[in-house]
VEXDREN-2710 file (C-alpha; in Angstrom, 1 decimal):
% VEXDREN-2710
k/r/px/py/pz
1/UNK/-48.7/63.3/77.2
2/UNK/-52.2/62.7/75.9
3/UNK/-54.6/65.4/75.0
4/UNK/-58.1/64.5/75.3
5/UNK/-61.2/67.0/74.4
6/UNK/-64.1/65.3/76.0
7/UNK/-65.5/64.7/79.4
8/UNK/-66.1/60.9/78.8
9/UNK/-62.9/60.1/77.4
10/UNK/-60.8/61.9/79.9
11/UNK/-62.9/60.4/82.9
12/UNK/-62.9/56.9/81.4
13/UNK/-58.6/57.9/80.8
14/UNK/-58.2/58.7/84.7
15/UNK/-60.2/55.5/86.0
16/UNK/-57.8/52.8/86.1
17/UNK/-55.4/55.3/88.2
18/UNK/-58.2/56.0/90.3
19/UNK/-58.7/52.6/90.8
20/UNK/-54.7/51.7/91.2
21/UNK/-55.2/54.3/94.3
22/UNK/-53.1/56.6/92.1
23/UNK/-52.9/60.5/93.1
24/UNK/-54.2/62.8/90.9
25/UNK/-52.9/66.8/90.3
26/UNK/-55.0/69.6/88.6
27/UNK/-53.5/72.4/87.1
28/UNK/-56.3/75.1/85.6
29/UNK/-55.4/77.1/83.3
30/UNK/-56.7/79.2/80.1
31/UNK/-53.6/78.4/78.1
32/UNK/-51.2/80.6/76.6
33/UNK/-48.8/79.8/79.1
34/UNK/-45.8/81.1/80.9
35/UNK/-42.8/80.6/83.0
36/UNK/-45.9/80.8/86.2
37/UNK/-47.6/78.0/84.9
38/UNK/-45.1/75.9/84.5
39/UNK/-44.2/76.6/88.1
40/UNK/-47.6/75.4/88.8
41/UNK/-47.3/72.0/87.3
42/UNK/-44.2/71.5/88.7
43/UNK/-45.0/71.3/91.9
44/UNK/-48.4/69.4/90.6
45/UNK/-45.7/66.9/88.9
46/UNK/-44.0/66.6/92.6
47/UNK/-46.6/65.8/94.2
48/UNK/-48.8/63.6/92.5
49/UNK/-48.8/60.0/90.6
50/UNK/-51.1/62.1/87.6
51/UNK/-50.8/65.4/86.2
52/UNK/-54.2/66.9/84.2
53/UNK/-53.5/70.3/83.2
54/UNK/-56.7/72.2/81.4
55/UNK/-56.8/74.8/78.5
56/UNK/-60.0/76.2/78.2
57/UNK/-61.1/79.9/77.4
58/UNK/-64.1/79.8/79.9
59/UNK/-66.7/82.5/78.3
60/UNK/-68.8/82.9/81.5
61/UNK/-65.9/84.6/83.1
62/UNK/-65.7/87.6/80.2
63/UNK/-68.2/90.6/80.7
64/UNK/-70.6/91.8/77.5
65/UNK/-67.6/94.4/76.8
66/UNK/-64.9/92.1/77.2
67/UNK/-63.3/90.6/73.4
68/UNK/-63.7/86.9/74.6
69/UNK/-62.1/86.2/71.0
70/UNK/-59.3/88.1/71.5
71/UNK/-57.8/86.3/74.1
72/UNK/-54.4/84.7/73.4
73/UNK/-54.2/81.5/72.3
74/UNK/-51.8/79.1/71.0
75/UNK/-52.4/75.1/71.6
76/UNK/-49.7/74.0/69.9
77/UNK/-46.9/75.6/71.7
78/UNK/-48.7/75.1/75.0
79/UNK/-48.7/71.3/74.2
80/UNK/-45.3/71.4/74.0
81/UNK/-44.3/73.4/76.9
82/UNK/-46.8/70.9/79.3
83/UNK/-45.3/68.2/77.3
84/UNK/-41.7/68.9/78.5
85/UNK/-43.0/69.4/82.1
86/UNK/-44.2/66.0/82.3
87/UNK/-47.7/65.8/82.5
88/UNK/-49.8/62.6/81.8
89/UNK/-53.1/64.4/80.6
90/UNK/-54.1/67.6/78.2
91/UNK/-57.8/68.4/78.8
92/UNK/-58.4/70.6/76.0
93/UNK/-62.3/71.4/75.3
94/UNK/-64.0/73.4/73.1
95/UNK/-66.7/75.5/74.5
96/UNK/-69.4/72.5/73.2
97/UNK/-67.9/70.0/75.6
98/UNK/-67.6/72.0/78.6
99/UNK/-71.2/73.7/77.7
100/UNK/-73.6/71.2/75.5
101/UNK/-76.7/73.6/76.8
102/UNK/-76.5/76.9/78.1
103/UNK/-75.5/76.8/81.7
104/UNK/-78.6/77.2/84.0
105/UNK/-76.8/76.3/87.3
106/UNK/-74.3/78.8/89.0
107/UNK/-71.6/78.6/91.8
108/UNK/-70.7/81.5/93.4
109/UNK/-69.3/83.3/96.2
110/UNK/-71.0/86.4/96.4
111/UNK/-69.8/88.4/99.2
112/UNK/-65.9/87.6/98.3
113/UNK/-66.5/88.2/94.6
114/UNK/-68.3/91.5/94.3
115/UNK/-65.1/92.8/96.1
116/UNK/-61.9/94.8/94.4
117/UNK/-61.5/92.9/90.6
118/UNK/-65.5/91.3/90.6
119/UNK/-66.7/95.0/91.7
120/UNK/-65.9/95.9/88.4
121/UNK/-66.3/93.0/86.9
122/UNK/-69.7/91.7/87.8
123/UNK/-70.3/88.2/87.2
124/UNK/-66.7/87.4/86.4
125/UNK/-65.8/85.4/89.8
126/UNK/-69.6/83.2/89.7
127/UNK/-67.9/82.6/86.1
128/UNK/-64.6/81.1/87.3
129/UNK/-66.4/79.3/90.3
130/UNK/-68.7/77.8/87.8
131/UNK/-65.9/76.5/85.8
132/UNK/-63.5/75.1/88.1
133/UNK/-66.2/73.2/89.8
134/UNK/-67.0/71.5/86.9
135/UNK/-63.4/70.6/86.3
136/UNK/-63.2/70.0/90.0
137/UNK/-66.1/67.0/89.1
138/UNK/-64.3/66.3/85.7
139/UNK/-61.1/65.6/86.9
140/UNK/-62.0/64.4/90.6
141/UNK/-58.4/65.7/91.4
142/UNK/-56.4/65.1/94.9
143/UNK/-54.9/68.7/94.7
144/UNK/-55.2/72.0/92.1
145/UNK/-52.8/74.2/91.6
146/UNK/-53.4/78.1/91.1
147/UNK/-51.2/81.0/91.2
148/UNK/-51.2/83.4/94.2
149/UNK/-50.4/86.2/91.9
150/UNK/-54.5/86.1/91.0
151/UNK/-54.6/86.3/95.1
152/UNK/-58.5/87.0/95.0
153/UNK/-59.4/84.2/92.8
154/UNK/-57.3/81.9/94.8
155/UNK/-59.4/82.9/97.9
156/UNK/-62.7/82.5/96.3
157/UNK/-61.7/79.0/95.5
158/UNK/-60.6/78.1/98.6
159/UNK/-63.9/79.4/100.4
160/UNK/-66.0/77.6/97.5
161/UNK/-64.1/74.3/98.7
162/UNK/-64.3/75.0/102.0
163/UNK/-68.4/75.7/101.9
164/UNK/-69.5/73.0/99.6
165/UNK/-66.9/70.2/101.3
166/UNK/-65.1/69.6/97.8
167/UNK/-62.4/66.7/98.4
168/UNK/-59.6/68.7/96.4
169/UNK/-56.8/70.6/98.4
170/UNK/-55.8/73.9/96.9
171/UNK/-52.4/74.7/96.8
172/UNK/-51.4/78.3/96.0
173/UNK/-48.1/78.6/94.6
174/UNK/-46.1/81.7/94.9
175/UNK/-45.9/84.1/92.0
176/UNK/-42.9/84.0/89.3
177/UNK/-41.8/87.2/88.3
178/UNK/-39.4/88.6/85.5
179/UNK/-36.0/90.0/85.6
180/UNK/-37.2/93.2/86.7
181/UNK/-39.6/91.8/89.2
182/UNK/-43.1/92.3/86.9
183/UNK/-45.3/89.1/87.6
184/UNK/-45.0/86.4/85.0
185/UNK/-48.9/87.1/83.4
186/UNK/-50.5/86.1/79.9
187/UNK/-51.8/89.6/79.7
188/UNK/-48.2/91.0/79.7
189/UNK/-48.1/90.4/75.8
190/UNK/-50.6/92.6/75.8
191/UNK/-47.7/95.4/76.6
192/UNK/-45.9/97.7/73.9
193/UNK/-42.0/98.1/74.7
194/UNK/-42.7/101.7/76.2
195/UNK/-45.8/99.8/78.3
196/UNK/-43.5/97.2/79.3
197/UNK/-40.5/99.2/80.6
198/UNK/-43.3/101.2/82.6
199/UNK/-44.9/98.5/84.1
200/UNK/-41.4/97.9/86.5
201/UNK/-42.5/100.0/89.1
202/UNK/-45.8/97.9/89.7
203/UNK/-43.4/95.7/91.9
204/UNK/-41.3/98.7/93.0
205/UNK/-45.0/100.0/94.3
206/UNK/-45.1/96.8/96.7
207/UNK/-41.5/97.1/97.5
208/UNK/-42.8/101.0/98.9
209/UNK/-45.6/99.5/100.7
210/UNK/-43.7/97.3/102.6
211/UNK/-41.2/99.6/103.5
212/UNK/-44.3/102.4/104.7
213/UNK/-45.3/100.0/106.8
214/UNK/-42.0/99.1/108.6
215/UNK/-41.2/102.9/108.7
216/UNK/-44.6/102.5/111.3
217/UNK/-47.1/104.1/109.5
218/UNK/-50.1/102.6/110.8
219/UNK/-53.2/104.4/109.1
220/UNK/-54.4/102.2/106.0
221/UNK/-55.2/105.1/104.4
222/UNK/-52.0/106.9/104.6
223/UNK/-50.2/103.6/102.8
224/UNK/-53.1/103.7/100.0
225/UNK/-52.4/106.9/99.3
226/UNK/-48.5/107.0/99.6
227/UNK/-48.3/104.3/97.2
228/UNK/-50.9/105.6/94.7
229/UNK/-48.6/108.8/94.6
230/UNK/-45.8/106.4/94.0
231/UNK/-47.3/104.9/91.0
232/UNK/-48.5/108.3/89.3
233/UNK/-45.2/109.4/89.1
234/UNK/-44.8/106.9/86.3
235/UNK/-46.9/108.7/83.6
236/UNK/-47.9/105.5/81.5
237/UNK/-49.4/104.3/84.9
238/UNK/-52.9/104.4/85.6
239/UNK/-53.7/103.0/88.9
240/UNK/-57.2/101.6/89.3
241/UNK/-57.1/99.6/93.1
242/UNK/-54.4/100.2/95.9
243/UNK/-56.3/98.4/98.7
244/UNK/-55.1/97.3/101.9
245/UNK/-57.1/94.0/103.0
246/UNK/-57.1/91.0/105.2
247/UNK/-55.8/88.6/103.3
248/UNK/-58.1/86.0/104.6
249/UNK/-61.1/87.9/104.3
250/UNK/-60.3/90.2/101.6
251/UNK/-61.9/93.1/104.4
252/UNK/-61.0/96.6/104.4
253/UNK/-59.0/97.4/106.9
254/UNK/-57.9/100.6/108.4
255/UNK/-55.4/100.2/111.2
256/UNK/-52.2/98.6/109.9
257/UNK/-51.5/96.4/114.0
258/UNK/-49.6/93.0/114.6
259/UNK/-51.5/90.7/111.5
260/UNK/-50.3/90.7/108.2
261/UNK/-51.6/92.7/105.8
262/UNK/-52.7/92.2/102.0
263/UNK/-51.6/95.2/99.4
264/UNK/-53.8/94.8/96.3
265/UNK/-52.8/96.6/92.9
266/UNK/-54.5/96.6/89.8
267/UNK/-53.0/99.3/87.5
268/UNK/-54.1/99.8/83.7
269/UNK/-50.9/100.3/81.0
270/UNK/-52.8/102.1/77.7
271/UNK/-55.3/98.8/77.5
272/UNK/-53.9/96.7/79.6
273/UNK/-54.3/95.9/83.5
274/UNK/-51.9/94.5/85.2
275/UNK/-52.6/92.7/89.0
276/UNK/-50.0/91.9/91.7
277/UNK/-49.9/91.7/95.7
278/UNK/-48.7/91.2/98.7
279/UNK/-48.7/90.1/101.7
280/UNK/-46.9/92.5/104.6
281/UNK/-46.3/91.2/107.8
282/UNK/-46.6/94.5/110.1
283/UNK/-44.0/95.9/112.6
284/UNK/-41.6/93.1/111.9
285/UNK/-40.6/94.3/109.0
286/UNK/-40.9/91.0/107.2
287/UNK/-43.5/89.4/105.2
288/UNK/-44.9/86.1/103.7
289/UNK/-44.5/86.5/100.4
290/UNK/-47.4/86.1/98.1
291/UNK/-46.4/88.2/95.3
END
């Protein structure tokens, strides 16, 4: 594997594959990785000739009163992890490279990102469209990988390549989870023990929602509340969004009928907020799973 920090070098790196009609794979990430993003260059690694994964703390997706600088970082272990799944290319900025002038020109998809996570985070989604695209024209990749775990980013991205005809497919992969069923996230280190053992009924609060929904409850409402409820009666849980939603559309909805529906949770551990999902395929019982 070859880590390369700069736009030129990297594009001049991927050229004679490009030109060898070799298949390219992107996997995004902001390092500090996990057992999820290895699943993501797996499959990146099965289905391509080249394999580019990125590290890069993107600073136009962290609000004025979030620590940008105390995100989690560690190159050297992440080198080795990407290293051992077998990819070809490391693109590894600094902020510098990606950014030589403060960025005047924005992507973003305004009606899907001022919803749920961007409504209280404003700017944050025009941030990570901004960013990909630029690795999207960096890279020039076939496919990119992203984790359906972060199930509203992964639909922003896919709208923003849909509207601006972007010749990458996206390919969400399904979310990896821990023994106990908590989604594989970087924020997780973020946990104490006490936070950690607390933070198993997150998945035990989707679990509920599906099996409201098979019982044939039908009001939204009445499953949004029923699994709040559930959550509170963990005392370290703090939930901030249970939200019912198309999962195309990210709409509320408020009749649960034949389509599948979309549970959203975002609930906050002392500092930390965790995000999961998923999808509930109604009156069957059974559901695609996202989560």
């Amino acid at each position: 594997m070859k880590t390369i920090t700069t736009i030129t070098e990297l594009r001049a790196a991927l050229a004679e594959y490009r030109r060898a009609g070799k298949t390219v794979g992107l996997v995004p990430t902001m390092g500090y990785l996990h057992v999820g993003h290895m699943e993501l260059v797996r499959r990146a690694r099965g289905q391509n000739d080249v394999v580019v994964a990125s590290i890069f703390v993107n600073p136009l997706q962290f609000g004025p009163n979030e620590d940008l600088s105390k995100y989690p970082r560690d190159l050297a272990r992440d080198q080795a992890m990407l290293e051992e799944g077998g990819v070809d290319f490391l693109f590894s900025p600094g902020v510098s490279d990606m950014y030589p002038r403060p960025m005047e020109t924005v992507v973003d998809v305004p009606k899907l990102g001022s919803e749920l996570e961007g409504s209280v985070r404003p700017g944050h989604f025009a941030g990570v469209a901004t960013v990909v695209t630029k690795l999207f024209n960096i890279v020039q990749p076939d496919r990119a990988y992203f984790g359906e775990k972060d199930f509203q980013q992964l639909q922003i991205i896919r709208r923003m390549v849909e509207d601006l005809a972007q010749p990458v497919e996206i390919i969400g992969v399904p979310t990896v989870r821990e023994a106990d069923g908590l989604a594989c996230s970087s924020r997780n280190v973020y946990l104490t023990t006490e936070e950690r053992q607390a933070a198993a009924i997150v998945p035990k609060a989707l679990a509920e929602a599906e099996r409201l929904v098979a019982s044939g409850i039908t009001d939204a409402g009445d499953v949004e509340k029923a699994v709040t409820a559930f959550l509170s009666t963990e005392p370290l849980a703090r939930p901030e969004v249970v939200a019912l939603r198309d999962p195309e559309t990210l709409e509320t909805i408020h009749e649960i009928g034949d389509k599948p529906v979309l549970l959203l949770l975002f609930v906050r551990f002392g500092t930390t907020k965790l995000l999961d999902n998923r999808v509930i395929a109604a009156k069957s019982a059974r559901f695609a799973k996202v989560a």
